[in-house]
C-alpha positions as protocol buffer text, in pm:
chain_id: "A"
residue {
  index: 1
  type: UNK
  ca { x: 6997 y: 8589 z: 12448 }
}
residue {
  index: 2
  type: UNK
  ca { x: 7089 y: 8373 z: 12125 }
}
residue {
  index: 3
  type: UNK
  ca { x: 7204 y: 8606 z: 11836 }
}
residue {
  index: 4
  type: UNK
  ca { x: 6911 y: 8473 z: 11668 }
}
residue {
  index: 5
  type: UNK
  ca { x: 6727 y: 8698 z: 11917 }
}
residue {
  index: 6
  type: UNK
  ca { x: 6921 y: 8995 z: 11825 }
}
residue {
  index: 7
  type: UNK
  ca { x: 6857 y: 9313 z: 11538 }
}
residue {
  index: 8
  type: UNK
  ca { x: 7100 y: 9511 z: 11367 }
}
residue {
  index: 9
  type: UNK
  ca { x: 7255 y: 9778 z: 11467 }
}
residue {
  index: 10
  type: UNK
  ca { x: 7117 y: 10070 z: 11293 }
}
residue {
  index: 11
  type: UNK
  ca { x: 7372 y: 10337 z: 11428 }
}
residue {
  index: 12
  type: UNK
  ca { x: 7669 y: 10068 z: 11313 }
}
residue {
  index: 13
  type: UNK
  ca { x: 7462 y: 10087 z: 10961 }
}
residue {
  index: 14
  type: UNK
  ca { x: 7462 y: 10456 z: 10998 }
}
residue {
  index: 15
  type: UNK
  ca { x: 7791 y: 10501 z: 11013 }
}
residue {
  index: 16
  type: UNK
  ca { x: 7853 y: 10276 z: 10780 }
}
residue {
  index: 17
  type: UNK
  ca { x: 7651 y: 10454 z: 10519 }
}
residue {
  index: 18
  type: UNK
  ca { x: 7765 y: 10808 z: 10677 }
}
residue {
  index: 19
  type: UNK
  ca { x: 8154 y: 10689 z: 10572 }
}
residue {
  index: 20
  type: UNK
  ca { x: 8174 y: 10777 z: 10202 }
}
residue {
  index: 21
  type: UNK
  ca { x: 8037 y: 11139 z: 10206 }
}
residue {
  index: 22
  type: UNK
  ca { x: 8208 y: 11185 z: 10500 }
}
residue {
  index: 23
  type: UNK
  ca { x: 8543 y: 11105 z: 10321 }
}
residue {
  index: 24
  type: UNK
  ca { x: 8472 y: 11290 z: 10024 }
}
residue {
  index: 25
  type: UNK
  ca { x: 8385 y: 11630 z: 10224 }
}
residue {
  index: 26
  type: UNK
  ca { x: 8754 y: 11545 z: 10351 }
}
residue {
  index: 27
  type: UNK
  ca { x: 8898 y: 11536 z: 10082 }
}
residue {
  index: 28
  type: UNK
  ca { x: 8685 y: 11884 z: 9979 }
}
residue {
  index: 29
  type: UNK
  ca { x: 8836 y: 12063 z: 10293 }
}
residue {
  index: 30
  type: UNK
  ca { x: 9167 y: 11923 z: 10222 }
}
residue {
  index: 31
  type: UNK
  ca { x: 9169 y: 12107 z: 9923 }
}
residue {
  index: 32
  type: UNK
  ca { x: 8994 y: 12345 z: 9977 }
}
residue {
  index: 33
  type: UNK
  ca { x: 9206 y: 12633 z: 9934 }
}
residue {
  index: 34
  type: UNK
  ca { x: 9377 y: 12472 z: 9619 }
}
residue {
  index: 35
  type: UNK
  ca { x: 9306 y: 12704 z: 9387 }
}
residue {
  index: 36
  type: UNK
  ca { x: 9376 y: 13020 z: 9591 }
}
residue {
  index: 37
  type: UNK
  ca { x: 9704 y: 12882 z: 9664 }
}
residue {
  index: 38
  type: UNK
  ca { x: 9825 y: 12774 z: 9265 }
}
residue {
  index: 39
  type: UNK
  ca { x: 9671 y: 13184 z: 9204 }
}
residue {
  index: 40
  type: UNK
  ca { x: 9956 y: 13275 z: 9479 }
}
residue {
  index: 41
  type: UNK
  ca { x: 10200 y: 13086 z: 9348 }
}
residue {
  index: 42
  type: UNK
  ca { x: 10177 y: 13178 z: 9029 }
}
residue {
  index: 43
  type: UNK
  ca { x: 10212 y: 13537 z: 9069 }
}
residue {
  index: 44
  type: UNK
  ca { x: 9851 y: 13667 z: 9109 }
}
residue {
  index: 45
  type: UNK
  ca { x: 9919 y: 13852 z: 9369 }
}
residue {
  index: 46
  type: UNK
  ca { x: 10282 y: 13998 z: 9472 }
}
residue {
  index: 47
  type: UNK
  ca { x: 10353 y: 14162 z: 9813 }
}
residue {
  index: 48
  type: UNK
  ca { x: 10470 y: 14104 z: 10165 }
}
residue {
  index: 49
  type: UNK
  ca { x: 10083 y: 14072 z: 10248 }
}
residue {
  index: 50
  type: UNK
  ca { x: 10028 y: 13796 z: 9946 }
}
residue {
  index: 51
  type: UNK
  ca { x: 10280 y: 13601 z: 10116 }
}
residue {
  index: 52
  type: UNK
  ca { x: 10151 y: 13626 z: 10462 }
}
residue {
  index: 53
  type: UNK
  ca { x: 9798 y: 13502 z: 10323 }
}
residue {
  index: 54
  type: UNK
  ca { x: 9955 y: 13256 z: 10111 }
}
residue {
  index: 55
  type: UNK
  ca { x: 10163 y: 13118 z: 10429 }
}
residue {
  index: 56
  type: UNK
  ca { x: 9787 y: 13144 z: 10601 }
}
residue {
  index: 57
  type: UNK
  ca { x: 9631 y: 12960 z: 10372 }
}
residue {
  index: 58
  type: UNK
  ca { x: 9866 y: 12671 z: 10372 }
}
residue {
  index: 59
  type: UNK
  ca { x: 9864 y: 12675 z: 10755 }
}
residue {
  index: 60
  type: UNK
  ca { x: 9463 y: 12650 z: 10740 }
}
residue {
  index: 61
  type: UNK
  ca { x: 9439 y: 12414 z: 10437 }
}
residue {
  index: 62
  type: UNK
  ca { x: 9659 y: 12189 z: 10657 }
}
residue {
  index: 63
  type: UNK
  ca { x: 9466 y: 12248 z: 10956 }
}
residue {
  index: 64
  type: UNK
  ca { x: 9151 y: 12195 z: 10746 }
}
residue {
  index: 65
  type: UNK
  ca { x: 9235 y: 11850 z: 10633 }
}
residue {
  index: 66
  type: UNK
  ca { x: 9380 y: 11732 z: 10886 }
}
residue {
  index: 67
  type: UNK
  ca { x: 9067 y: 11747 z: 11085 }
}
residue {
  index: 68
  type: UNK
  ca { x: 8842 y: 11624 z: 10851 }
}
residue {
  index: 69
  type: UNK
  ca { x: 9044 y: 11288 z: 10853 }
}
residue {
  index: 70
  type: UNK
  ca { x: 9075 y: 11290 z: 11200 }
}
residue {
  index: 71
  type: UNK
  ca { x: 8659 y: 11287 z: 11191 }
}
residue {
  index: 72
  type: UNK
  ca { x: 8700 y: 10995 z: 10922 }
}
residue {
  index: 73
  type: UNK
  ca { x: 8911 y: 10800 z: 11095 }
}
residue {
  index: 74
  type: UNK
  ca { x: 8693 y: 10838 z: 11465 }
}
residue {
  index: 75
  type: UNK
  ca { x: 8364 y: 10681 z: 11252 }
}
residue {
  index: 76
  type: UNK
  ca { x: 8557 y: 10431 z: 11064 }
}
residue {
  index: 77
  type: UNK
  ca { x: 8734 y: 10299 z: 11432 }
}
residue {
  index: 78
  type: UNK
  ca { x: 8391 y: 10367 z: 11568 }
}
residue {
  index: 79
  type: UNK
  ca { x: 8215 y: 10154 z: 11286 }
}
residue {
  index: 80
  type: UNK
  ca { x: 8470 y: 9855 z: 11346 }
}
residue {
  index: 81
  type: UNK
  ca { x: 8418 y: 9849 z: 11699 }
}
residue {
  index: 82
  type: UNK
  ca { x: 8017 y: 9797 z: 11681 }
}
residue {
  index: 83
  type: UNK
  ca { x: 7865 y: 9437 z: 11736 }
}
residue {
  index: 84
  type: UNK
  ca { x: 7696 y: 9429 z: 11393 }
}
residue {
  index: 85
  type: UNK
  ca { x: 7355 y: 9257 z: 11608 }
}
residue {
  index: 86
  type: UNK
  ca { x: 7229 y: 9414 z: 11931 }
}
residue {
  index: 87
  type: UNK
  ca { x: 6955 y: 9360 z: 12164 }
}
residue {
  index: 88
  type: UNK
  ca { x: 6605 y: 9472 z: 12064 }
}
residue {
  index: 89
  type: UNK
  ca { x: 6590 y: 9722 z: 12369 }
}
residue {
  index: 90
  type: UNK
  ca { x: 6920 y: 9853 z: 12263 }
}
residue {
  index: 91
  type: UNK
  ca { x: 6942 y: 10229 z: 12183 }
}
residue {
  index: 92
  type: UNK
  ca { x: 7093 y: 10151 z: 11914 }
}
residue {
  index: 93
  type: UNK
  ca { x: 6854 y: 9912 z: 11730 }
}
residue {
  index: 94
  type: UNK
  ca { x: 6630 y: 10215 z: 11755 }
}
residue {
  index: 95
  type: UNK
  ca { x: 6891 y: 10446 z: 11569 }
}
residue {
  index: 96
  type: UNK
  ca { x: 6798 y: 10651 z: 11301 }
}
């Protein structure tokens, strides 16, 4: 089959279009507990248990991130290894 033949690949478009706001919730749970943790460090709350949540906190906003790019990364090297034409009977020509 020529490439003439062929249609795009709607789940390559997909993920293509999926990228951005997929990036910017990221960036959203990277941060996520931002503001929580500047309150902790600057004093809002003093104690043995402030610094266990604060310590929890950092440990989740890490965690938090961390995933979220690891999801960003998977459909960007997902994106870049889809033919940007497949076949007509291809699944993925059907994608939506």
């Amino acid at each position: 089959m020529t490439d003439d033949d062929k249609v795009e690949n709607r789940y390559r478009t997909a993920l293509s279009g999926a990228t951005p706001g997929a990036r910017t919730q990221a960036s959203a749970a990277g941060s996520a507990f931002a503001t929580t943790l500047s309150a902790l460090a600057n004093d809002a709350w003093v104690s043995t248990t402030a610094d266990a949540f604060s310590s929890t906190c950092t440990s989740k906003q890490s965690s938090a991130g961390d995933a979220a790019q690891d999801c960003v990364d998977e459909m960007t090297s997902r994106h870049s290894r889809e033919p940007a034409k497949v076949d007509k009977t291809d699944y993925r020509a059907r994608w939506h």
